[in-house]
DSSP file (Angstrom, degrees, kcal/mol; ACC not computed):
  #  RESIDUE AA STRUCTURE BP1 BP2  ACC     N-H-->O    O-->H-N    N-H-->O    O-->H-N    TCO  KAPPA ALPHA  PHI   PSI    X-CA   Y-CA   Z-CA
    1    1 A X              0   0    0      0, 0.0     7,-2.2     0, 0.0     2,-0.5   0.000 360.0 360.0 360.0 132.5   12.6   59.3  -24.1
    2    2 A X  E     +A    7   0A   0      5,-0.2     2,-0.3    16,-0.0     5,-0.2  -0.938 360.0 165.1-116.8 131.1   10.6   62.4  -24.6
    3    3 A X  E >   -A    6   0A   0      3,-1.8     3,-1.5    -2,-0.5     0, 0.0  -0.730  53.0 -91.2-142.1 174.9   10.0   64.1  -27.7
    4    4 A X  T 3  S+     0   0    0      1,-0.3     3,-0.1    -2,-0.3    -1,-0.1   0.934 126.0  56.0 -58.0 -32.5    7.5   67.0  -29.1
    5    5 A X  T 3  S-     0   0    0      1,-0.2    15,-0.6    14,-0.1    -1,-0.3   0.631 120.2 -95.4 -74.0 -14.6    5.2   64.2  -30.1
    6    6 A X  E <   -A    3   0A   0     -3,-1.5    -3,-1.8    13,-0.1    -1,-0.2  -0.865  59.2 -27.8 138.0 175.5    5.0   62.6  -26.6
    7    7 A X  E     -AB   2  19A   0     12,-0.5    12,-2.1    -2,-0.3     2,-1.1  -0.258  69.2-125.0 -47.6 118.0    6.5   59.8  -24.1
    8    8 A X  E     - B   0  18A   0     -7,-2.2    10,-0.3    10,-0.2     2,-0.2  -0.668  36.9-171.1 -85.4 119.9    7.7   57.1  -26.4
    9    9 A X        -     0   0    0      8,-4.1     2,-0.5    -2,-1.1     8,-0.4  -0.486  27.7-150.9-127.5-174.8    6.2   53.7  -25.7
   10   10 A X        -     0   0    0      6,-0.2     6,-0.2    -2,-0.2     4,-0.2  -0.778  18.1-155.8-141.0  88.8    6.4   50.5  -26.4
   11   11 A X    >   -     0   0    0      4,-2.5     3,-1.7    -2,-0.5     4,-0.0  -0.104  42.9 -89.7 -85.6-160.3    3.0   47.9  -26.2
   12   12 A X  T 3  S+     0   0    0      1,-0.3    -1,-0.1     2,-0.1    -2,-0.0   0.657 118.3  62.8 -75.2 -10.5    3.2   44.5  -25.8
   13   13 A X  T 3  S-     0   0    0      2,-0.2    -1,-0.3     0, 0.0    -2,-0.1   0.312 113.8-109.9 -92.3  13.6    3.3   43.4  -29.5
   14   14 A X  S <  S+     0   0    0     -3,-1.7     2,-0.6     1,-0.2    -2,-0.1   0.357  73.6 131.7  43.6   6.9    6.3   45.1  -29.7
   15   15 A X        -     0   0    0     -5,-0.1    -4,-2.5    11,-0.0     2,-0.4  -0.638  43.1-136.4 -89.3 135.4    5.5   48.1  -31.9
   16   16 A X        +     0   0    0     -2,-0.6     2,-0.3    -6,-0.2    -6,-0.2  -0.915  30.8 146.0 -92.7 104.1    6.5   51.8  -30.9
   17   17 A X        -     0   0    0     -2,-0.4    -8,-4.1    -8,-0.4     2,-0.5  -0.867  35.3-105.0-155.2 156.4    5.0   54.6  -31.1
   18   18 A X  E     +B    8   0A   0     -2,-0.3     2,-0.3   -10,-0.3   -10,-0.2  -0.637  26.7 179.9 -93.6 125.5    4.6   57.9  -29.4
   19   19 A X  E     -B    7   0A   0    -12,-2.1   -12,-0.5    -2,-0.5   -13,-0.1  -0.699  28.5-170.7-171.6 153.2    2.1   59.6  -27.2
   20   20 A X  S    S+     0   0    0    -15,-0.6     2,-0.3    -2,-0.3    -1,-0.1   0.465  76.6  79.4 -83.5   0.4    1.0   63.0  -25.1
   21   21 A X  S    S-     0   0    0      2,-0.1   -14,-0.1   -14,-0.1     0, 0.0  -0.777  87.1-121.9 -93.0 153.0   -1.6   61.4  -23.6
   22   22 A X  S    S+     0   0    0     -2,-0.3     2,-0.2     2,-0.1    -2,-0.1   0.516  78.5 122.1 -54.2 -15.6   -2.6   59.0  -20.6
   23   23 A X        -     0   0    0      1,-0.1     2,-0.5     2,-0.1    -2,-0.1  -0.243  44.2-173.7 -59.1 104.8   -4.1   56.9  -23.5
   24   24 A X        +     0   0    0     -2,-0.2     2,-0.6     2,-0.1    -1,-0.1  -0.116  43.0 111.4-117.9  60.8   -2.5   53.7  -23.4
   25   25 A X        -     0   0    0     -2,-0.5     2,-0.7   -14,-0.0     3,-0.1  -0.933  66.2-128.7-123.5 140.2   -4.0   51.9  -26.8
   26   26 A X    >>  -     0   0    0     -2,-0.6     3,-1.5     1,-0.1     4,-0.6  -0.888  11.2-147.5 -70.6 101.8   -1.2   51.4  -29.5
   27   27 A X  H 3> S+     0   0    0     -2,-0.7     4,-3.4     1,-0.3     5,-0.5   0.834  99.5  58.1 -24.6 -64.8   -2.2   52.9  -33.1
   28   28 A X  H 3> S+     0   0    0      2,-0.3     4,-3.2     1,-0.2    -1,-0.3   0.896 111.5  36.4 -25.4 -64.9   -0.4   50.5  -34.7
   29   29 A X  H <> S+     0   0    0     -3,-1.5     4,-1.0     1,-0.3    -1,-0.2   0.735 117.5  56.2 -92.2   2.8   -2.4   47.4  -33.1
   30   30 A X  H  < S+     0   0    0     -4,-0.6     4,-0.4     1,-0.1    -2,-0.3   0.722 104.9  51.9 -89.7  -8.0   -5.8   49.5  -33.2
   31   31 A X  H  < S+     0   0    0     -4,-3.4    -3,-0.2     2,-0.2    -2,-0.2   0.808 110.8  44.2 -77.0 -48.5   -5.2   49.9  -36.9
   32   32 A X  H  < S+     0   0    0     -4,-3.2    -2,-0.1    -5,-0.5    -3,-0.1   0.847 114.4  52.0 -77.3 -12.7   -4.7   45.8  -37.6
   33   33 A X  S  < S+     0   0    0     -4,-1.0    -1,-0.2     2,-0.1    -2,-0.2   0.709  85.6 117.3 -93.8  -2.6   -8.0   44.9  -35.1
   34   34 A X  S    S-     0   0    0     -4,-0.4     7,-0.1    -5,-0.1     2,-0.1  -0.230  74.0-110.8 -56.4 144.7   -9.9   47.3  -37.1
   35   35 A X        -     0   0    0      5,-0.2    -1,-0.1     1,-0.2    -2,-0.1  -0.317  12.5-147.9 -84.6 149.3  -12.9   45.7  -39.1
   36   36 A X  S    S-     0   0    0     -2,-0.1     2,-0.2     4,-0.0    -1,-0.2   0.959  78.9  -4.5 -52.8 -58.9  -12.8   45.5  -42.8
   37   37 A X  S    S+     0   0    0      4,-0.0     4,-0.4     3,-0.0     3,-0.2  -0.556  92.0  75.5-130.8-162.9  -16.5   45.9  -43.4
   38   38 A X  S >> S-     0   0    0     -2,-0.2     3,-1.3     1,-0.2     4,-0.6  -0.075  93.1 -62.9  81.2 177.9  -19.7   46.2  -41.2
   39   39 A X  G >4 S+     0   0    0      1,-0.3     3,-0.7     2,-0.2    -1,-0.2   0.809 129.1  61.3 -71.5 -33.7  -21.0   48.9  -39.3
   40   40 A X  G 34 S+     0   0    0      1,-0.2    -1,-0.3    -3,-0.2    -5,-0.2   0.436  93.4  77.9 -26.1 -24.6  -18.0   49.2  -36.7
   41   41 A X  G <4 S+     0   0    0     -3,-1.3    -1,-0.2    -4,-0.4    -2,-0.2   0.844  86.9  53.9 -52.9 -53.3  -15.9   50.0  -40.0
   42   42 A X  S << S+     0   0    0     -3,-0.7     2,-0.7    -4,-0.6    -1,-0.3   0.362  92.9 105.9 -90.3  -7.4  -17.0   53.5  -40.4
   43   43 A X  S    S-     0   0    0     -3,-0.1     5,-0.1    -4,-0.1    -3,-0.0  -0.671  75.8-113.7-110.2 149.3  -16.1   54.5  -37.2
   44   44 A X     >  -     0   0    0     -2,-0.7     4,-2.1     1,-0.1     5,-0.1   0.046  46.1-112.1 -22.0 151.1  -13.4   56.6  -35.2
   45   45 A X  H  > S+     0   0    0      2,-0.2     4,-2.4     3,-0.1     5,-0.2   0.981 120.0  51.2 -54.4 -62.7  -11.1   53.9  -32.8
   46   46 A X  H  4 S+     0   0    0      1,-0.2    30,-0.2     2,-0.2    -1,-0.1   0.904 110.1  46.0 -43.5 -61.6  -12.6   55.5  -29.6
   47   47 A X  H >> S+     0   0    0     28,-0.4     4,-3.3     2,-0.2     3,-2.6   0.973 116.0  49.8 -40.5 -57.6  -16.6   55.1  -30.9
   48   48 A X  H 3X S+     0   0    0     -4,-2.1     4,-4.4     1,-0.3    -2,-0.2   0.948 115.9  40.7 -46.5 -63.0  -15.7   51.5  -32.0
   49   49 A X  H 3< S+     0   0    0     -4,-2.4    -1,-0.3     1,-0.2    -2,-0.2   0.235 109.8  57.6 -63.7   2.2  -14.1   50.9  -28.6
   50   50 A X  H <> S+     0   0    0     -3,-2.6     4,-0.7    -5,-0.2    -1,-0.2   0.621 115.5  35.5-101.7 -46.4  -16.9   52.7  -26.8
   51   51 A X  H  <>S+     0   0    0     -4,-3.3     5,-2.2     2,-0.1     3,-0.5   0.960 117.2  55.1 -65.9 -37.4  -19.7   50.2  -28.5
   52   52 A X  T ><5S+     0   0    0     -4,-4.4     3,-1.4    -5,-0.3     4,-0.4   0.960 108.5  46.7 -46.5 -80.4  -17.1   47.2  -28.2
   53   53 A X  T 345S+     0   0    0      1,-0.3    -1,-0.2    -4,-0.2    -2,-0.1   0.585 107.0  57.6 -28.9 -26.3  -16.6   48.0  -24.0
   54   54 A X  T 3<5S-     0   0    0     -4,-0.7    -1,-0.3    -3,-0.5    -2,-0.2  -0.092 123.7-112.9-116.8  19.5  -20.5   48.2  -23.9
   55   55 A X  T < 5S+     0   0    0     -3,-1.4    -3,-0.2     1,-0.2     2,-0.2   0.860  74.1 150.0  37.7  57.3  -20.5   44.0  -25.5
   56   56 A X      < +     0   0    0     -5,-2.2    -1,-0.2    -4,-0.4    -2,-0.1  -0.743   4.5 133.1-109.0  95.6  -22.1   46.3  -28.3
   57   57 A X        +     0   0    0     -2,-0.2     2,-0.2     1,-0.2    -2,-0.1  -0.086  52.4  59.8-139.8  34.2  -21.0   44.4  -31.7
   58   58 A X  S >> S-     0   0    0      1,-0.1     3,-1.8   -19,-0.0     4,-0.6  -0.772  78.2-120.9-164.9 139.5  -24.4   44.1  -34.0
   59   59 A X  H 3> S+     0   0    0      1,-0.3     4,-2.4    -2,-0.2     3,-0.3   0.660 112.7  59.2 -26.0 -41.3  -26.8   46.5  -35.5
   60   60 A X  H 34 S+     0   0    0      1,-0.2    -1,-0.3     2,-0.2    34,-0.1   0.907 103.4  48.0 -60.1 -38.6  -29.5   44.5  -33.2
   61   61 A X  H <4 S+     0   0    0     -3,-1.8    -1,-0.2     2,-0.2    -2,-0.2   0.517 108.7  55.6 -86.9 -20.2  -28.0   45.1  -30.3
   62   62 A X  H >< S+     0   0    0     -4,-0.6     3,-2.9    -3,-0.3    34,-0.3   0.961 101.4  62.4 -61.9 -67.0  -27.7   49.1  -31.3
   63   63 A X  T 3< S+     0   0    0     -4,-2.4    -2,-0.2     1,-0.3    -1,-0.2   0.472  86.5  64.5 -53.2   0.7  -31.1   49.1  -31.8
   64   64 A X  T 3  S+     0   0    0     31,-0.1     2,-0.4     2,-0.1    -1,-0.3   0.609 101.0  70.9-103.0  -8.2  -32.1   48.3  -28.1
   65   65 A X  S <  S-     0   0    0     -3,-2.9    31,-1.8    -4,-0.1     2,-0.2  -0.849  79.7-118.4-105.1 149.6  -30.4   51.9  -27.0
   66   66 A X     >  -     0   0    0     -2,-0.4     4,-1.3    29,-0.2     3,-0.4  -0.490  21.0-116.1 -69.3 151.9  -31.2   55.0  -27.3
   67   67 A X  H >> S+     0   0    0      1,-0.2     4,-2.2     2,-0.2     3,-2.0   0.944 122.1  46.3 -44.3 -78.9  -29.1   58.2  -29.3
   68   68 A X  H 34 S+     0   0    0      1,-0.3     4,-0.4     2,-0.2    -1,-0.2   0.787 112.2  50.6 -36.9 -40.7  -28.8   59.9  -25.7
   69   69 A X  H 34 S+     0   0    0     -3,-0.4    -1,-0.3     1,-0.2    -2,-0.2   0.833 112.5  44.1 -73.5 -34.9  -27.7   56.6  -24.2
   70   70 A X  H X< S+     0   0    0     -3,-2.0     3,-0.5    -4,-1.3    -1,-0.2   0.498 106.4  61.0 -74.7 -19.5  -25.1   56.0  -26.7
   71   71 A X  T 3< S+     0   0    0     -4,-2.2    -2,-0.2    -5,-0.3    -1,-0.2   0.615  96.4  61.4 -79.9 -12.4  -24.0   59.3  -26.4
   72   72 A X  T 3  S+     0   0    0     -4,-0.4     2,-0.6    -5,-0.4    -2,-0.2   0.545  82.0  95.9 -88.7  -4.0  -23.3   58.7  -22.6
   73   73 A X  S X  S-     0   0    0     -3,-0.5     3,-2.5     1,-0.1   -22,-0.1  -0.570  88.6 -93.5 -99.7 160.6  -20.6   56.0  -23.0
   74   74 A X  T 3  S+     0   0    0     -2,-0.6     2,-0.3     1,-0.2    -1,-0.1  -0.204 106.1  22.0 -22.0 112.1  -17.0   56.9  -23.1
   75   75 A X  T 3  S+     0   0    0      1,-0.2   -28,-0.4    -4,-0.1     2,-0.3  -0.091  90.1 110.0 142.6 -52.9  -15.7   57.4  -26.4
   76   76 A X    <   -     0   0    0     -3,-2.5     2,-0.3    -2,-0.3    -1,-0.2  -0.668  41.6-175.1-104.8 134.1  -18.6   58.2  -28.4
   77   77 A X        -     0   0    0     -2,-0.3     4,-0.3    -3,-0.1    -5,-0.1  -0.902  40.1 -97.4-139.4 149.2  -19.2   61.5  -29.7
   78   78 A X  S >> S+     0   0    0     -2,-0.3     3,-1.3     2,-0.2     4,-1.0   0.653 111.7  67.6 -18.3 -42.9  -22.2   63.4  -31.8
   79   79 A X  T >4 S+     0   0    0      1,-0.3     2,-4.6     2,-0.2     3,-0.9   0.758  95.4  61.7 -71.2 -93.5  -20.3   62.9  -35.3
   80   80 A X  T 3> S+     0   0    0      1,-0.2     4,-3.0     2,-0.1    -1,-0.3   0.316  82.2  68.4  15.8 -36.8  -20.9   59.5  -35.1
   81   81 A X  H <> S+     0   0    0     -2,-4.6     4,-3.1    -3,-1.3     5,-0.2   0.904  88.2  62.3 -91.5 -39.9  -24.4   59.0  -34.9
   82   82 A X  H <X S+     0   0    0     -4,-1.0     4,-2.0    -3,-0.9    -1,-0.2   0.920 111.1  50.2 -28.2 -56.4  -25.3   60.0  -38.6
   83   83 A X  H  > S+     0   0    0      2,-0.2     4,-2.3     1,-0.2     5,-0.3   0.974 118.5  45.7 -55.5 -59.4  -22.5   56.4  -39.2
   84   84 A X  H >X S+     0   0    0     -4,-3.0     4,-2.2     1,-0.3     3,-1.2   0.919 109.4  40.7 -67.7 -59.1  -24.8   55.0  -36.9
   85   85 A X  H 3X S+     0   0    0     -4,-3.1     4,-2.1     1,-0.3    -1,-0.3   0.781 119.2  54.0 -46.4 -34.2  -28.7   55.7  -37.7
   86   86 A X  H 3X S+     0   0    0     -4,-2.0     4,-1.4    -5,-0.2    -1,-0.3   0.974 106.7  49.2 -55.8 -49.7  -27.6   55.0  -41.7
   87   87 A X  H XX S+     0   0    0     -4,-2.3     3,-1.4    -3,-1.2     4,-1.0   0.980 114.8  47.2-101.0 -68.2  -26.1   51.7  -40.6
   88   88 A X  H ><>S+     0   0    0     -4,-2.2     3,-1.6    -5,-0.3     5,-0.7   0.748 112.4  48.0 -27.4 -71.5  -29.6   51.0  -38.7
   89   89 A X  H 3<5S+     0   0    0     -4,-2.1     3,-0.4     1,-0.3    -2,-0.2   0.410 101.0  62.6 -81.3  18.4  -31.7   52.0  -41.5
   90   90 A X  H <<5S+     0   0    0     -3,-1.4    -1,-0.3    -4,-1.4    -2,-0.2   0.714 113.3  38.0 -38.6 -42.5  -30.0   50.1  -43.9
   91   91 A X  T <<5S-     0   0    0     -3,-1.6    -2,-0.2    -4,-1.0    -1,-0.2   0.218 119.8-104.7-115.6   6.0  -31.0   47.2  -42.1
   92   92 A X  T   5S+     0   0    0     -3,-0.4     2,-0.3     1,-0.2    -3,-0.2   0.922  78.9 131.0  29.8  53.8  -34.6   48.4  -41.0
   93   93 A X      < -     0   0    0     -5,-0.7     2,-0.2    -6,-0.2    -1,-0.2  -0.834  41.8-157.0-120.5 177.4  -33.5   49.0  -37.5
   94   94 A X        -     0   0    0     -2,-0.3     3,-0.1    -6,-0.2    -9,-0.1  -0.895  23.4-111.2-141.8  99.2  -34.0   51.8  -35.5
   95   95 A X        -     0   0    0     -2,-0.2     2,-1.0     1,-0.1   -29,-0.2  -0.020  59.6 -94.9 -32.5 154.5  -32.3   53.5  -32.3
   96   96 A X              0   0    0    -31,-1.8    -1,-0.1   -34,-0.3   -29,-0.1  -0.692 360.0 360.0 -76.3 104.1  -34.7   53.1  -29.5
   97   97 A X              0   0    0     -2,-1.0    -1,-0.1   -31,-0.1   -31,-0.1   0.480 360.0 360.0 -10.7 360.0  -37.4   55.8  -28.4
């Protein structure tokens, strides 16, 4: 079924939703794996899922890339990086030089 909003689909959890894009992540089930608190919290689905993909899932492990380098993966886009460098120095981390 095709509607102004897009191809209607269906993902594996059974929840439905609509969309105009090739995109094939569900709203629905990226909305219940989102995290409650931490530094992943504060971000867009796509950013999350761009550090997630790159087995990036603690402030330590930020801190070993650089801004340019995090800026290269899939996903992750400029507004971000303000979320991120607070969440470092919160913690006395640092992106990498």
């Amino acid at each position: 079924m095709k509607t102004q909003k897009g191809n209607l689909r269906i993902c594996h959890k059974g929840h439905k939703y609509y969309k105009s894009s090739n995109c094939p992540t569900c709203p629905t089930c990226e909305q219940e794996r989102k995290p409650d608190n931490g530094f992943l919290s504060v971000l867009s689905a796509p950013a999350r899922r761009a550090l997630e993909s790159n087995e990036i899932t603690s402030l330590q492990q930020l801190s070993k890339f650089s801004e340019k380098e995090i800026l290269q993966f899939h996903g992750m886009g400029p507004a971000s990086l303000p979320k991120l460098r607070t969440a470092l120095q919160a913690n006395g981390l640092a992106f990498k030089n």
